[in-house]
C-alpha positions in Angstrom: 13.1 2.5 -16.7 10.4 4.8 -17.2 9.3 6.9 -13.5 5.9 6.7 -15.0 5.9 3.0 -15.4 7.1 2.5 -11.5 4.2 5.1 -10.3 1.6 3.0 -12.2 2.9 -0.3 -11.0 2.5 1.7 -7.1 -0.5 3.0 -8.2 -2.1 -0.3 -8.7 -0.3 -1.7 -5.9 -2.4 0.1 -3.2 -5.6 -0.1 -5.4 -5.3 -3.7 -4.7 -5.0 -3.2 -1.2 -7.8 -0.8 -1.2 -9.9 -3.5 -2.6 -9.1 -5.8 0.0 -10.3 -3.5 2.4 -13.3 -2.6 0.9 -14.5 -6.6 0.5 -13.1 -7.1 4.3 -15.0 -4.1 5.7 -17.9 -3.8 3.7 -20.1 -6.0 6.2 -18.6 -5.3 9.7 -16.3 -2.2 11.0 -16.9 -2.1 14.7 -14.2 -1.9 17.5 -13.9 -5.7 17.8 -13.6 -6.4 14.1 -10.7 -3.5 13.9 -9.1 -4.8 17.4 -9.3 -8.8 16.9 -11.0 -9.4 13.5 -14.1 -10.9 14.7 -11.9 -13.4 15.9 -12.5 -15.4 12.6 -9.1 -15.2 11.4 -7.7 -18.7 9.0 -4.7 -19.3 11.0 -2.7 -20.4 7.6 -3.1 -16.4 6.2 -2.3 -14.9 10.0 0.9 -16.9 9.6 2.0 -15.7 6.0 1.4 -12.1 7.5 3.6 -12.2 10.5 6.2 -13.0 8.1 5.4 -9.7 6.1 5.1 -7.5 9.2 8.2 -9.1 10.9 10.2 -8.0 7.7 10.4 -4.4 7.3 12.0 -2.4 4.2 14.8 -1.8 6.6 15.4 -5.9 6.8 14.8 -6.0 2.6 18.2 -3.7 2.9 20.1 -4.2 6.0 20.1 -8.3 6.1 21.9 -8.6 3.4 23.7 -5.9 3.5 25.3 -7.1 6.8 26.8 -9.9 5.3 29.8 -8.0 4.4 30.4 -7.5 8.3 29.5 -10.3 10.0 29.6 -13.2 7.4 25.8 -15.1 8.1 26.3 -15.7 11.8 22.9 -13.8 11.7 21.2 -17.5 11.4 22.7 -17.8 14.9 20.2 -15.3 15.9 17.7 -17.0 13.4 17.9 -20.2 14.7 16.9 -19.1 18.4 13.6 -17.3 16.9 12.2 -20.7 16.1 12.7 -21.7 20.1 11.1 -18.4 20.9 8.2 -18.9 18.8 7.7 -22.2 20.5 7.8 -20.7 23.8 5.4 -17.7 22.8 2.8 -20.6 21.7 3.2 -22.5 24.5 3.3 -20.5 27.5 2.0 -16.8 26.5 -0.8 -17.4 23.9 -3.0 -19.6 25.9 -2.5 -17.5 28.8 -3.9 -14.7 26.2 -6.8 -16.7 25.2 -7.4 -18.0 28.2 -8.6 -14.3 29.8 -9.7 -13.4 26.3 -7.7 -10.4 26.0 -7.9 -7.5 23.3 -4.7 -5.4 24.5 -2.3 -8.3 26.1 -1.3 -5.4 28.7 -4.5 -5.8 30.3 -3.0 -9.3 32.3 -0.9 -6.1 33.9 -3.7 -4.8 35.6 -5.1 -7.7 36.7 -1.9 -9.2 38.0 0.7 -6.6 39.4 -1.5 -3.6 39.5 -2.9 -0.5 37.0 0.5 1.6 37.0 1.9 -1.4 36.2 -0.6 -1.8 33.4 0.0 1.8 32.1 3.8 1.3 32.2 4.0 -2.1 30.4 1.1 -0.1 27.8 3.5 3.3 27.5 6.6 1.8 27.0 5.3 -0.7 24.0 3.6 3.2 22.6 6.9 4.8 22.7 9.1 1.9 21.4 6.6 1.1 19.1 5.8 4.3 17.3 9.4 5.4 17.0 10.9 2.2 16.1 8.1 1.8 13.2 8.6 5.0 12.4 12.5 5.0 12.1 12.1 2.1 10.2 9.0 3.7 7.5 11.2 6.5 7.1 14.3 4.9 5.6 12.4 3.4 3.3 10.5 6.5 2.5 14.0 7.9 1.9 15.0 5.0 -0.4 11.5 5.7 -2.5 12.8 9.6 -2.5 15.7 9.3 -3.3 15.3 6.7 -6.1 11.9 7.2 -7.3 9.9 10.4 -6.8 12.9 12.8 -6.8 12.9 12.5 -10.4 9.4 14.3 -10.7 10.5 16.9 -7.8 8.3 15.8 -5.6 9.3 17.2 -1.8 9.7 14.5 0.8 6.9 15.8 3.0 4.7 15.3 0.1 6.1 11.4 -0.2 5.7 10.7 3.4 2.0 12.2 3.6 1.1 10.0 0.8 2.7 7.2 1.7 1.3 7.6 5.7 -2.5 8.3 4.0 -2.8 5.4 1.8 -2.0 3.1 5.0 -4.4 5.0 7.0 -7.1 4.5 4.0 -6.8 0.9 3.9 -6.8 0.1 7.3 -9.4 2.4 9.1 -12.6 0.3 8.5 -11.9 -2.5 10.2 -8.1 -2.4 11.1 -6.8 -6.0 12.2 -9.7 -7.7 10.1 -8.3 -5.9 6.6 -4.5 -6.0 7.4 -4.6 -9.3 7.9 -5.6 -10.0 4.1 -3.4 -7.1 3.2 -0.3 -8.2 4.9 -0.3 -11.4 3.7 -0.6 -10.2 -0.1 2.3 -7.7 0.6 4.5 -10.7 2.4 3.8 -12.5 -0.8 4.9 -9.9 -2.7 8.4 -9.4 -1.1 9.2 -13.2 -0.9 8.5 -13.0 -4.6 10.3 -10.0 -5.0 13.3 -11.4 -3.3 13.9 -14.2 -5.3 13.3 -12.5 -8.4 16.2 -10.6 -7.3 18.2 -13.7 -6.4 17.3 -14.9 -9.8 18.5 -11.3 -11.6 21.6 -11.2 -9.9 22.2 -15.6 -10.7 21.6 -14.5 -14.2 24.2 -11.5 -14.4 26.7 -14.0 -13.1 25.8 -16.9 -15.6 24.9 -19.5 -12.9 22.4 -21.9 -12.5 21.1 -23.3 -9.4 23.4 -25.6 -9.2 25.9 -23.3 -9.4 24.1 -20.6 -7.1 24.7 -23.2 -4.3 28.1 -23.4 -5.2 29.1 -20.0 -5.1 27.6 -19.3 -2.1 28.7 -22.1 0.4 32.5 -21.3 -1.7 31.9 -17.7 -0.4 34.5 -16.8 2.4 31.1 -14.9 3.8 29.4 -18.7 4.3 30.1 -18.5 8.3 27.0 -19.2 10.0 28.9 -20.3 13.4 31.2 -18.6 15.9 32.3 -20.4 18.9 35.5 -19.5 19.6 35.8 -15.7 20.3 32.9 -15.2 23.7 34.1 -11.6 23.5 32.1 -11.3 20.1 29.0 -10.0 19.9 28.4 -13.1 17.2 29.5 -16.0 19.7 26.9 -18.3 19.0 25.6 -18.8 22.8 24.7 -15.1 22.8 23.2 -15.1 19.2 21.2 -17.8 20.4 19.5 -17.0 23.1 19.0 -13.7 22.0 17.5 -14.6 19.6 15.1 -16.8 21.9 14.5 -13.7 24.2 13.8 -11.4 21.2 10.9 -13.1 19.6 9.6 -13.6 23.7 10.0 -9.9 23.4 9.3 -8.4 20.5 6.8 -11.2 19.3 4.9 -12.8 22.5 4.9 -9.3 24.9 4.2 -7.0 21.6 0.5 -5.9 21.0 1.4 -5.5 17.1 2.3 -9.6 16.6 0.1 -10.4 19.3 -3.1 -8.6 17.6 -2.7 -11.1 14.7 -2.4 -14.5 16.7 -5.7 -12.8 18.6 -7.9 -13.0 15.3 -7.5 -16.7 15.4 -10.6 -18.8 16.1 -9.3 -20.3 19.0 -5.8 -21.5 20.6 -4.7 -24.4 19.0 -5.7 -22.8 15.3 -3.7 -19.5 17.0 -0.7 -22.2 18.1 -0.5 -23.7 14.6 0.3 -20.2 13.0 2.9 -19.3 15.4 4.7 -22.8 14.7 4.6 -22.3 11.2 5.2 -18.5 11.1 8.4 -19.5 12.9 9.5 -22.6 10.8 8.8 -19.8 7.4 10.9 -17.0 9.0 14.1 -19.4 9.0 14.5 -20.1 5.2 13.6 -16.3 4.3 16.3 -14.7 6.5 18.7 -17.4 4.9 17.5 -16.1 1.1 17.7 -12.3 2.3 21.7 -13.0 3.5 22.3 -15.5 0.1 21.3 -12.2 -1.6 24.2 -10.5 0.5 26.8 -13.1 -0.6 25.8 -13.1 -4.2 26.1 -9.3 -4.8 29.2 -8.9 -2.9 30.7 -11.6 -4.9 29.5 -10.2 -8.0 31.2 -6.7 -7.5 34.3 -8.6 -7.0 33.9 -10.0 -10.3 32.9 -6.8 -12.1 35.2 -4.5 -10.1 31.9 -2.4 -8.6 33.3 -0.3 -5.8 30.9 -1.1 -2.9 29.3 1.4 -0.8 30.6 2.7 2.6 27.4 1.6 4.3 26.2 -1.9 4.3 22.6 -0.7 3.9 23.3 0.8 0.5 24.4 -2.4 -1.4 21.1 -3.7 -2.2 19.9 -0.3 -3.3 23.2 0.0 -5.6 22.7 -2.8 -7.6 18.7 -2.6 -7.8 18.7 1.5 -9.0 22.0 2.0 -11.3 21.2 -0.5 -14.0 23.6 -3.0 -12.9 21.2 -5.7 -13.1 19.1 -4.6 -16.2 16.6 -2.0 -15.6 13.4 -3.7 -15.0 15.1 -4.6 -11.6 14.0 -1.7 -10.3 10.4 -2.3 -10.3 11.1 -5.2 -8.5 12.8 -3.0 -6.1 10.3 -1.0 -5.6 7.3 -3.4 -4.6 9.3 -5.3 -2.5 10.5 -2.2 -0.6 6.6 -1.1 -0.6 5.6 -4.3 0.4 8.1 -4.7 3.4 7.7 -1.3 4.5 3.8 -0.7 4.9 3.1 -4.9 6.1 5.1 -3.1 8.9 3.4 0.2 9.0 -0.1 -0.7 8.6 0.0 -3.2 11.5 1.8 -0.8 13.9 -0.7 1.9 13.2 -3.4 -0.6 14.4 -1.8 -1.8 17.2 -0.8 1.7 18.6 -4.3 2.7 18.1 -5.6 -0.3 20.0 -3.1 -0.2 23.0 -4.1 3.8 23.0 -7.9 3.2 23.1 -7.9 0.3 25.3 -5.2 0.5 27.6 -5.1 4.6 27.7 -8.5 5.5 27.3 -10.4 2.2 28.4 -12.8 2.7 25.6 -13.9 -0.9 26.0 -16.3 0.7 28.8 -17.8 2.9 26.9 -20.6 3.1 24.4 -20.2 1.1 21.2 -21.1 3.6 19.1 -19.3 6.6 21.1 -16.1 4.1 21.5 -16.1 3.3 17.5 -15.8 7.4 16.7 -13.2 7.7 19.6 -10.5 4.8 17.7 -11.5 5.9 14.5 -10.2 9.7 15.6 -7.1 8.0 17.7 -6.3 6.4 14.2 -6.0 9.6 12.6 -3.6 11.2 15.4 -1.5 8.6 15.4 -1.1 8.4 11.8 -0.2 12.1 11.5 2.3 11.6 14.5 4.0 8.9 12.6 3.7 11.5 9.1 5.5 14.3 12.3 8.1 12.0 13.4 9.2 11.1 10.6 9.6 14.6 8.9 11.5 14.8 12.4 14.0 12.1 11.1 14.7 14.4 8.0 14.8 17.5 9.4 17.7 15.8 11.7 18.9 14.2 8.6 21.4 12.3 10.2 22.1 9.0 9.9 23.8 7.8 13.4 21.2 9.5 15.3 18.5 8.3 13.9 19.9 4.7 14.7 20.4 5.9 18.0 17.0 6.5 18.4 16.4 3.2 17.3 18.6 1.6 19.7 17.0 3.8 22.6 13.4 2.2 21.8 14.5 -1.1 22.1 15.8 -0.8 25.2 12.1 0.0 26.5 11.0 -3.8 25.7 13.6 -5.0 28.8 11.2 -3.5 31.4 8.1 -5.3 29.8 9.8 -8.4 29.5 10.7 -8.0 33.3 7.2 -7.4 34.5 5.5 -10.1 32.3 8.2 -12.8 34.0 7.5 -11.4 37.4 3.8 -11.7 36.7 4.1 -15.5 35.6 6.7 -17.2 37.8 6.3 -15.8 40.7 3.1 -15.5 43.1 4.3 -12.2 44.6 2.5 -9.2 45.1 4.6 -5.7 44.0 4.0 -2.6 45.4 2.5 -1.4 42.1 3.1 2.8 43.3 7.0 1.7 42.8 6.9 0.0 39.6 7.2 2.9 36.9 10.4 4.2 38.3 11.7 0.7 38.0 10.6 0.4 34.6 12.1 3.7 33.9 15.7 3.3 35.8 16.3 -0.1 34.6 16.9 0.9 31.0 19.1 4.2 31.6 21.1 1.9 33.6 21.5 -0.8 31.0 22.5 1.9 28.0 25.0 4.0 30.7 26.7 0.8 31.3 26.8 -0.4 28.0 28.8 2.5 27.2 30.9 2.5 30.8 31.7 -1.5 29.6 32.5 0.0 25.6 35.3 2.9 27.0 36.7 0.9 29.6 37.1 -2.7 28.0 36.2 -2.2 24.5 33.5 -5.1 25.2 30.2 -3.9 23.3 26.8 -5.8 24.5 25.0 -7.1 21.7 21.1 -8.1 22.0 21.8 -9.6 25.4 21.4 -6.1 26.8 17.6 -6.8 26.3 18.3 -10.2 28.8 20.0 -8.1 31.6 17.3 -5.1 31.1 14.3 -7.5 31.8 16.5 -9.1 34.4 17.2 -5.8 36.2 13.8 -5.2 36.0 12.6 -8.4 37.2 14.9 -8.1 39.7 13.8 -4.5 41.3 10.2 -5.6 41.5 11.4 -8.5 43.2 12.9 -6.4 46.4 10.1 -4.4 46.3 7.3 -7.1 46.8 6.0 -9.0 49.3 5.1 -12.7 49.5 1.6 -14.3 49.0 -0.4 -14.8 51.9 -1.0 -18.4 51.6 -3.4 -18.3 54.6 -6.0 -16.9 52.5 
């Protein structure tokens, strides 16, 4: 396939998204149209563009690539999102509409105390921008590696491009364009994705019929595990980590949250997360279908698999295997998955910065507007840093280390957001960051104290036991209401 043809087909990618931007921001660009869209949001397109920020270009590669591992017990995890979304709607969002919040770490301040609000509002900054980061690079790497080294092009070069052209669509009127953006791009990659399935159904001469069939046939069709509680895929911890994840990473997250904010009003905000959550189900179950059908078809065409999991998809997409206009395919959907999540993590981190750092929200509109639009630009050339950081280090394991050292820092958030809505307790708020802080480091050295001494590996509940640790320290360190008053 011609490199020329792919860099046109990008080309007028992002002009489409620049478009959007330009009609959404042409009329209004203030603060509260880039932090909650004017709050005129259709909850039907906020829904369709949670499901394109949710899936990154890492999960366009790594879901089904993990088939191969751990068979599809993945929809365990899947199946306790839907519960979580549920209990996002019901309990956190009207709590967040209720005191009309723009940064959902302002119910910190208000409840616990305003190091507590600065904890909960530095943690979600550090997990946030190096998680999205990690995860914009690898795809940056697969566009590299597959693309744009063809026409010598550095990888500083790709990733300064790739970094402005997010920044230029979404520094009008952040939230209020990405909205309209994401849910194009979302569309995109579900498309993508099944043009894929359809490409690879083709190369094996089956029909739909016979797609079904070869799946459910596959050895790899194991959604459940109930026997073995020592594996990380037992079905009671896939389960409820996956309820605790979307709690998590979805309800206590300023970068989903942002979205459901735009909404006119709770029960339009409500709607989208019930249906964002009923979509995600049936698009995790296509990405891991994908898994079964190439692993199956490199059994039948004797393809020698790659080592890594993550490198299947990218395999069959770049060498041909599947005809080569496969590859553009490839390539929007890994566009689209990658900056849905990058544009909407640069907006959120430059709203929690401006609000919850800088309390701009006091200040002068006009002042406060040239303030977020300057934060915008810092944080978009730390993201451009960080990830030239990731190359420099150029290795693999620990840039998934990394990874696995952000997450950790949602346990302390989820721990302080329980303690502020179930119990009536008042912290001592000067204590609260070193809990926030010691909770984690004790969670990842006993993970790896529990790994070399019983060869038991914690899986996602880590996150449960982190926010319960935290939870638990703020606990002993508070003192009950006086119910005198």
């Amino acid at each position: 396939m011609n490199n020329y043809t792919i860099l046109i087909i990008i080309a007028v990618y992002f002009c489409i998204l620049l478009l959007i931007s330009y009609f959404t921001g042409r009329r209004n660009s203030d603060n509260d149209a880039f932090f909650r869209g004017n709050r005129q949001s259709p909850w039907y397109v906020v829904s369709i563009a949670m499901v394109g920020a949710s899936l990154s270009g890492v999960t366009f590669v790594s879901v089904p690539g993990m088939v191969r591992s751990i068979d599809m017990t993945y929809m365990q995890t899947v199946f306790g999102f839907f519960f979580g979304y549920i209990v996002v709607a019901k309990v956190l969002l009207p709590l967040y509409y209720r005191l009309e919040l723009t940064s959902i770490y302002t119910y910190l301040r208000d409840r616990i105390g305003v190091r507590s609000y600065k904890t909960g509002a530095s943690f979600f900054l550090l997990s946030k921008i190096i998680g999205a980061a990690a995860r914009l690079y690898l795809v940056v790497l697969i566009l590299q590696t597959y693309v744009f080294d063809a026409w010598n092009i550095p990888f500083a070069v790709t990733t300064t491009i790739s970094i402005f052209l997010v920044w230029l669509y979404t520094y009008r009127s952040g939230v209020k364009t990405i909205i309209w953006t994401d849910m194009i791009q979302a569309l995109a990659l579900v498309a993508m994705l099944i043009v894929v399935i359809w490409q690879v159904a083709a190369k094996m001469e089956l029909n739909m019929i016979g797609m079904v069939q070869t799946i459910t046939a596959s050895p790899h069709f194991r959604i459940f595990e109930f026997d073995d509680w020592s594996s990380t895929q037992h079905f009671v911890k896939q389960f409820f980590s996956g309820i605790f994840i979307v709690i998590v990473m979805t309800g206590l997250d300023q970068d989903m949250m942002q979205k459901n904010l735009t909404c006119k009003n709770l029960r339009e905000a409500q709607k989208n997360m019930y249906t964002y959550g009923f979509a995600f189900t049936p698009v995790n179950f296509l990405f891991l279908s994908l898994g079964i059908l190439l692993i199956t078809l490199a059994a039948q065409e004797n393809i020698t698999l790659p080592q890594l999991n993550d490198e299947i998809v990218p395999l069959f997409c770049t060498s041909g295997i599947l005809g080569s206009s496969i590859l553009i395919f490839f390539t929007i959907g890994i566009i689209a998955a990658a900056f849905s999540s990058a544009d909407s993590a640069l907006t959120a981190l430059t709203t929690s910065f401006c609000v919850d750092i800088l309390g701009i929200e006091k200040a002068d509109a006009e002042k406060a507007k040239k303030t977020r639009m300057r934060v915008h630009v810092l944080i978009a050339i730390l993201f451009a840093l960080i990830i030239l950081v990731f190359k420099s280090v150029n290795n693999r394991s620990i840039i998934d280390a990394i990874y696995m050292i952000a997450s950790y820092t949602y346990g302390p958030l989820l721990g302080l957001f329980a303690f502020g809505l179930f119990t009536k307790r008042k912290p001592k708020d000067k204590y609260i960051p070193y809990i926030c802080i010691a909770s984690p480091i004790f969670c990842f050295a006993l993970y790896h104290y529990t790994l070399q001494t019983t060869g038991y590996a914690f899986g996602y509940e880590i996150l449960m036991l982190n926010g319960a640790l935290t939870f638990i320290g703020i606990w002993v360190l508070s003192m009950k209401p006086n119910l005198s008053k």
